[in-house]
N, C-alpha and C positions, 0 to 999 in steps of 0.2 A: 504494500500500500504506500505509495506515494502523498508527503506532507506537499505544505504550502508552497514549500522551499524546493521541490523535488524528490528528496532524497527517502530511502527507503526504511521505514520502520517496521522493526517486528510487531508483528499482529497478534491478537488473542487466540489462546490457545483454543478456544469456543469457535474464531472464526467457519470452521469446518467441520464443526460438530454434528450437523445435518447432513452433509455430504456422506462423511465416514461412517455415521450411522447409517441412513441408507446403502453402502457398499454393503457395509457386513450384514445389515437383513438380507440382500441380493446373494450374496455371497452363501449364504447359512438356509435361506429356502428356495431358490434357486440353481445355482452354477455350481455347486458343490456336491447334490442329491443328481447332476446329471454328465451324461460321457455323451461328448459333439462329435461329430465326425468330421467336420468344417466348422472354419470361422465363421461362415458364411450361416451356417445352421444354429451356432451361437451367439451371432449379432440377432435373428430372427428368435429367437428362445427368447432372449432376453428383452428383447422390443416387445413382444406378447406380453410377458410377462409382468411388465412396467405397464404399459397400457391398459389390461386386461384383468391384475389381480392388484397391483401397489397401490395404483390410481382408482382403483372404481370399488375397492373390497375391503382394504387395509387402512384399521383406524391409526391416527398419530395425535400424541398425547401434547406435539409440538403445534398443532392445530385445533386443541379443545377435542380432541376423538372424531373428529369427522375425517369424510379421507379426503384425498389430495382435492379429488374433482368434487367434491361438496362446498371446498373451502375459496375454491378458482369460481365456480357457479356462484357463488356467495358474493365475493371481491368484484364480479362482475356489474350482478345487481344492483352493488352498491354504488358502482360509478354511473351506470346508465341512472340511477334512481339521482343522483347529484346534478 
């Protein structure tokens, strides 16, 4: 992250806390319970997977328990409603 000045300071150790938790859920019921025979078959796995169960199925406690696409459908309203 870039100050005023340019220069680079270290960030919170939280800054990535969402990310890396999502890897390791991805990682733990996902990519780990399966054997790809292509990248190709694993980029698609995994795109399903996100789409189809994280997004539409999987509550987050980082969101008040709703899942991704309740809280994006929600964020929405609110702007059109503004």
């Amino acid at each position: 992250m870039d100050d005023q000045f340019g220069t680079h300071r270290v960030g919170s150790c939280f800054d990535n806390a969402q990310a890396e938790s999502f890897n390791a859920t991805l990682k733990v019921e996902r990519v780990n319970r399966t054997t790809y025979p292509t990248r190709e078959y694993a980029r698609k796995d995994v795109t399903r997977y996100i789409e189809f169960r994280y997004n539409t199925k999987r509550l987050h406690s980082a969101l008040g328990y709703r899942t991704p696409q309740e809280a994006r459908t929600d964020y929405q309203n609110q702007r059109q409603a503004a």
